[in-house]
Residue, then its C-alpha position, 0 to 999 in steps of 0.5 A: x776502357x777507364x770509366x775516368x775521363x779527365x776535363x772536357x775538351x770544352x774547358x776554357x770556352x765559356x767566353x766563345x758561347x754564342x746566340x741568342x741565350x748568350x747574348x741575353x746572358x751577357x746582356x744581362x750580366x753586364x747591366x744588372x741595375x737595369x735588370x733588377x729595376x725593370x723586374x721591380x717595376x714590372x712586380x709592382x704593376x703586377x701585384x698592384x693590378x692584381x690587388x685592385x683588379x683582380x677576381x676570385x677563385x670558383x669551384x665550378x665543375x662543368x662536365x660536357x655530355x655527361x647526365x650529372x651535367x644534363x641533371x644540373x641544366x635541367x634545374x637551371x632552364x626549368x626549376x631554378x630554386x633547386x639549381x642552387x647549391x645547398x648546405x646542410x645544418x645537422x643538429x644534435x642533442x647532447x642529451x635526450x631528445x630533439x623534439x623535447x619542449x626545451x630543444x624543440x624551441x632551441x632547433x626554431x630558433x635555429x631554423x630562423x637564423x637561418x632563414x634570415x641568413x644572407x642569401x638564403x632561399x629557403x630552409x627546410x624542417x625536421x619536424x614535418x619531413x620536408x627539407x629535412x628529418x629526424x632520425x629515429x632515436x630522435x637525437x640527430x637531425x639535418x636541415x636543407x638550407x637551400x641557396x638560389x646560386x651554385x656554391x661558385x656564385x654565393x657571395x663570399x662570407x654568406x656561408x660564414x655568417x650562416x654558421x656563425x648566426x645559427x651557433x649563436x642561437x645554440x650556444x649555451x644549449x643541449x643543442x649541437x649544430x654543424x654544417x656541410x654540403x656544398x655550400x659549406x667550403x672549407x679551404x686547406x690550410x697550407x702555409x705551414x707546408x710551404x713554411x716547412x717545404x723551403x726549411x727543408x729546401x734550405x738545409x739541403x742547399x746549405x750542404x750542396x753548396x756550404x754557403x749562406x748567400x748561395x743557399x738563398x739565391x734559388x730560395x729567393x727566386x723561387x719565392x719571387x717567381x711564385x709571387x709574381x705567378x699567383x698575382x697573374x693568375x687573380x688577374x686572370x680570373x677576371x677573364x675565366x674561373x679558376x678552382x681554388x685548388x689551383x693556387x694549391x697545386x701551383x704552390x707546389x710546382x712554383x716552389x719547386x721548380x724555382x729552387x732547382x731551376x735557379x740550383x742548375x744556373x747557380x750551380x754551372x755559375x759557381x763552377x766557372x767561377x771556380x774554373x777561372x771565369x771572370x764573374x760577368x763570363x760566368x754569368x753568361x756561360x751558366x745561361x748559355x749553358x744551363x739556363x738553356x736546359x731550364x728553358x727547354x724543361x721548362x718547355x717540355x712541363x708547359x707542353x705535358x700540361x697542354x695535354x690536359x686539353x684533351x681530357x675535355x674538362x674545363x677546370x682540369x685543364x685550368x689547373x694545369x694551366x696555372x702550373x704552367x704560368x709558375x713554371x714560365x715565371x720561374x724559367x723567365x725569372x731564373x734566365x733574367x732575374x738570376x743572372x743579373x744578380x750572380x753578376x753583381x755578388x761575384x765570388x762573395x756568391x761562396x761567403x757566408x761558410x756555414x760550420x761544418x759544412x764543407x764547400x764543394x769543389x766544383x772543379x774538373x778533378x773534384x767533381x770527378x770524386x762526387x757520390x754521384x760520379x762514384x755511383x754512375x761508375x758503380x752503376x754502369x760497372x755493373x749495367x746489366x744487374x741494375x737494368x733488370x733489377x730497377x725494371x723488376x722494381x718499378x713494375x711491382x711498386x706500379x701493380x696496385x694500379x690494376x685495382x684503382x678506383x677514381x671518385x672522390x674524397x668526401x668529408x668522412x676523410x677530412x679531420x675530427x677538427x672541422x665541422x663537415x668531418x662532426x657533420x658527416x659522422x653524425x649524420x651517419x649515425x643518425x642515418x645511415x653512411x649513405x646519407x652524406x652522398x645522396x644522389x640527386x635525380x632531375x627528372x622532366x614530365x612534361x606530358x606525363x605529370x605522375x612520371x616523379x612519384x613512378x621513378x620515387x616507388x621504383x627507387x625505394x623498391x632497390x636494395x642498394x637504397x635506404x630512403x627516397x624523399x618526396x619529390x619536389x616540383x616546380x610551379x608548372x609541375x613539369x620538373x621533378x627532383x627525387x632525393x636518393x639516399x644509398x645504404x653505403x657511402x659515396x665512396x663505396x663501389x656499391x654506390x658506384x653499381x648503384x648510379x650504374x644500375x639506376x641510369x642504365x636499368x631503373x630509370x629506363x625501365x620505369x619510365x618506358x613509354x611514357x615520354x618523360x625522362x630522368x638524370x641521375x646527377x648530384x656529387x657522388x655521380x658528378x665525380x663517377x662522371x669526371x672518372x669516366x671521362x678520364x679513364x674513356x680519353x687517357x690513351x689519348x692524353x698519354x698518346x699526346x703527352x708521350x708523342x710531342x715529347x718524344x719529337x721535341x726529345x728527338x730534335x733536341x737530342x738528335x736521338x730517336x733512342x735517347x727520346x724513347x727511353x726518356x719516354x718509357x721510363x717515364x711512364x715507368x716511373x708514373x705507375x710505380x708512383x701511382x702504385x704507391x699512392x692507391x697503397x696507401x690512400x684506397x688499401x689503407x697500408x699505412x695511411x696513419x702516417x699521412x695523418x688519414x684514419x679511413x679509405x677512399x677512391x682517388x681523387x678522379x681528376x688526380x692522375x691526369x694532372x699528376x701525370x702532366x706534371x710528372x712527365x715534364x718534371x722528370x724531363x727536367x731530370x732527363x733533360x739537364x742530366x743527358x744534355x750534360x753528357x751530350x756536351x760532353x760526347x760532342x766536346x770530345x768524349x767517347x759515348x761510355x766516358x761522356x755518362x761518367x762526365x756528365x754524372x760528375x758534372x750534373x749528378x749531384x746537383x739533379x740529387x739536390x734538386x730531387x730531394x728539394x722538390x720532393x720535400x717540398x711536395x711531402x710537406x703538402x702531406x701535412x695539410x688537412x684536406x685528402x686531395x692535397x695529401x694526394x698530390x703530394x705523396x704523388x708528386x713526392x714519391x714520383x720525384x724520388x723514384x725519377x730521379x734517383x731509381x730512374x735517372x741516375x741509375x736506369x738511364x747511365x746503365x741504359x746508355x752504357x750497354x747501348x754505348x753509340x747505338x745510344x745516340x741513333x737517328x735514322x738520316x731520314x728522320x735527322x733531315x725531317x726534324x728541325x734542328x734544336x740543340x739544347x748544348x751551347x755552340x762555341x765560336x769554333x769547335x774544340x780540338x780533341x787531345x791525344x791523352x786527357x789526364x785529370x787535372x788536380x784539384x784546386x787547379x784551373x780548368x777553364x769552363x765546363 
């Protein structure tokens, strides 16, 4: 059988689609005056809102049922001035010692700036070992100033009038002061990725489509989309907390999903147009048609997202929840917004010819000429070959997953540039590496008032630990809490056994019998906990994730066949990124060139919500890619001829649309901060090999050797599941002929 089919029977029923999605479509395109206004107006109330009224972001971490949770609620009721967050000064003599007569009064003239600092509840000392201490060769020392609010709650600029205070009094000195802690936040910088992610996004549309008024369209919308999404969500903070990751995280999605979702719809434009369609029918077909596929994918990322819920965890479950206000914005915008605007340019959408660059002919005979026809009949050519040969590929790039370690970057990862990076290396030197994660243990001796000083000689008895502070109590005496300092780092496995070993063996041991009771909490145990309850519930996020895909997959196609192997090759393409990532992030090959200089866990909220992510992502590609060639086997194609079509006709365009949204996650590599750099070598890495070793060349060898069996549904199944098609109905169905031949190039073949 030719692997070369001519135009699809469906050409030249455009102008017959008909629902809700075409009506909307002609709607729109009709009057596009009307539409832009009702979108100005509506952005304008939005941001305005969002100017006056609306919060700001918290990192607030709550952890349910876990004991870094119950070590935190136990300050809160009983020792409220230990409940709060902390900053940590660390000073340094550049020479000599700190206790020298001339440093000395530089460090008390630094410790009362600090006392005096907005917000402040007390500070500690270095000289009589409460609240802080000097290290041994004299030349480093840190301070505990301690806050009554957690981080969340202080007053933005606080912490900033803090440091600029204390380095006053240090300056022109031998005295050196940095900070971190808690407290001490940092916020990435990420404007020149985005800045970098659309100049990339821009090169590679000016090449798919060789013109400057084309290009800008999804450049445009996504920029648009993205605005409008983060001011609903400062609106929204009015209500609940969101962390400050999360405009982060919605960036990255916001920019991507808007440039290819407005791509699919410009694209399927520009080929009616080509095709003979009047600009207004064009307008409309393209959101009968693609727009539809947008709103479905669209869909299927909003409903992996859901999912986090069962995670458990509040503010992961709210980060994914402002990638799904991007992701609704860019669907609304882009079935809309998009088409109100194609409308009104017409066929000045191909002006603006860039040099060089040579426009496509999107036309039956020329998309038939694509890479990406040429490569899908490569690819089934030689089905077998590549079936194995991607499965054998996918499962060695997924083996560094069985040795992954979730916990938590700290300021070790962060760069020389930044005061928490000076802080940590000085306090390191000075005291040792596990300085920086020391564990906070709460302890409740209601009735057994010597159960703090019991717990703090059993905790210096254990070699996995380098020093103990005296505990420190409430007024009625009743409330404890112990300062453990490792002799590893925060993210070392060592300090991972010693939290294990201390709540499951010391603890237990030293207070039995005795009616008190201890909670081993503090940053480094608090992301221990949040790993642990994501490794505990992920069967069961993957099981919702995969199975209400896979139902909605099964109605939309009519394929329990199609909608399993969308599924397994997901989850395929998810460990192989996640193989990738534990490469280069915990076994350090070649993390250099993600500007990193050390090794680390990753990140324990990471794999669910990259996951979640990922998974409606890739259904995007699933989605546009095989519902194009299920228009084309419902329209008159054969199974096998139907996957060459559809490649010719979507391929392309889903390269396009990965390379965009991978730079675009790439280019977040470039911030300074671990997690950032994770999610976008994740999500980057994850697009790349979706796309292009999954979807464009799995999936068509898949289908090919499957050939009718490809689109099977059990009649009981088909009878039970709701009907939900994401190919466009027409007026009356098309009638197959005899003999197709391929329309030349350049001559009219109706729609697509």
């Amino acid at each position: 059988m030719s692997t070369m089919s001519a135009a699809p029977v469906s050409a030249g029923h455009h102008d017959r689609h008909e629902g809700a999605l075409a009506r909307l479509g002609r709607a729109v395109a009709n009057h596009p005056w009307r539409t832009l206004a009702a979108w100005l107006v509506a952005a304008v109330v939005i941001v305005a809102g969002s100017v006056t009224a609306g919060g700001t972001l918290a990192d607030e971490f709550t952890i349910p049922n876990s004991e870094a949770q119950t070590a935190v609620d136990l300050l809160e009721e009983r020792f409220p001035a230990r409940a709060g967050d902390s900053a940590t000064l660390v000073l340094a003599a550049k020479s000599g010692r700190l206790d020298s007569s001339a440093a000395r009064k530089t460090v008390n003239r630094a410790l009362a700036a600090a006392a005096a600092a907005p917000e402040v509840e007390s500070v500690g000392s270095p000289f009589t070992a409460r609240g802080g201490d000097l290290s041994d060769d004299g030349r480093v020392a840190y301070v505990d100033v301690q806050y009554a609010d957690p981080a969340f709650e202080i007053p933005s600029g606080a912490v900033d009038e803090l440091q600029a205070d204390v380095r006053a009094t240090v300056a022109g000195t031998t005295v050196q002061a940095e900070f971190t802690g808690a407290a001490v936040e940092e916020q990435p910088e990420t404007a020149t990725s985005e800045l970098l992610g659309l100049l990339a996004a821009m090169v590679i549309l000016i090449v798919v489509f060789g013109s400057v008024i084309a290009m800008g369209l999804p450049v445009l919308l996504a920029l648009v989309s993205l605005g409008i999404s983060t001011a609903l969500l400062l609106l929204l903070t009015q209500l609940t907390s969101f962390n400050t990751f999360t405009p982060i995280l919605m960036s990255m999605i916001g920019l991507g999903v808007g440039i290819d979702y407005a791509l699919f719809i410009v694209t399927r434009f520009r080929q009616a147009l080509h095709d003979g369609l009047r600009p207004v029918d064009a307008a409309a077909a393209a959101i009968a048609t693609a727009g539809r596929a947008v709103i479905f994918a669209g869909t299927t990322v909003a409903i992996s997202i859901s999912a986090l819920v069962v995670i458990g965890l509040d503010f992961i479950t709210k980060m994914g929840f402002g990638a799904a206000i991007t992701v609704f914005t860019a669907v609304v915008a882009a079935n809309t917004l998009l088409p109100a605007v194609l409308s009104l340019l017409g066929h000045r959408i191909d002006k603006g010819k860039v040099p060089l660059v040579k426009q496509q002919d999107d036309s039956y005979a020329g998309r038939q000429r694509t890479l990406a026809a040429r490569w899908g009949r490569f690819v089934t050519r030689h089905a077998v070959a590549v079936t194995a040969t991607t499965v054998v590929g996918l499962v060695v790039l997924a083996l560094p997953v069985l040795g992954v370690q979730l916990g938590s970057s700290d300021a070790g990862s962060n760069p020389t540039s930044t005061t928490t990076r000076r802080a940590y290396d000085l306090l390191s030197d000075g005291f040792g590496p596990g300085f920086n994660g020391p564990l906070l243990v709460s302890v409740d001796q209601r009735g057994t008032p010597g159960a703090a000083a019991r717990l703090t000689t059993a905790f210096r008895e254990d070699p996995g630990i380098a020093s103990v502070a005296p505990p420190v109590f409430n007024k009625a005496k009743d409330t404890a809490q112990v300062i453990v300092y490792p002799t590893t780092s925060p993210t070392s496995e060592s300090t991972e056994a010693l939290v294990d070993r201390l709540r499951e063996d010391v603890v237990p041991r030293t207070l039995a019998g005795t009616g008190a009771e201890a909670y081993v909490g503090g940053e480094t145990a608090m992301f221990q906990d949040i790993a642990d309850r994501v490794l505990g519930r992920l069967p069961l996020f993957l099981l919702v994730a995969v199975g209400i895909t896979l139902l909605i997959l099964s109605m939309a196609f009519r394929s329990i066949v199609i909608a399993l192997k969308a599924s397994l090759t997901t989850l395929l393409s998810a460990f192989a990124a996640f193989g990738v990532l534990v490469a280069v992030f915990q076994l350090g090959w070649a993390n250099e060139l993600v500007g990193l200089d050390t090794t680390g866990p990753i990140e324990s909220f990471l794999p669910v919500i990259v996951f979640s992510i990922l998974f409606g992502l890739s259904m995007d590609y699933e989605v546009f890619l095989v519902s194009r060639i299920r228009e084309e086997y419902v329209h008159g194609d054969e199974p096998r001829p139907a996957i060459i079509d559809g490649m010719g006709a979507i391929g392309r365009v889903v390269m396009a649309a990965a390379l965009i949204m991978s730079v675009v996650f790439f280019s977040f590599m470039l911030a300074p901060d671990r997690a950032t750099k994770e999610f976008g070598l994740a999500l980057g890495v994850a697009i790349l090999i979706d796309a292009f070793v999954v979807r464009l060349t799995l999936v068509p060898a898949v289908m090919w050797l499957l050939d009718r069996k490809a689109w099977y549904m059990p009649a009981w199944l088909d009878r039970i599941l709701p009907r939900l098609t994401i190919e466009p109905r027409v007026t009356e169905p098309p009638t197959p002929e005899p003999t197709r031949q391929p329309i030349p190039a350049g001559a009219a073949a109706g729609g697509d």
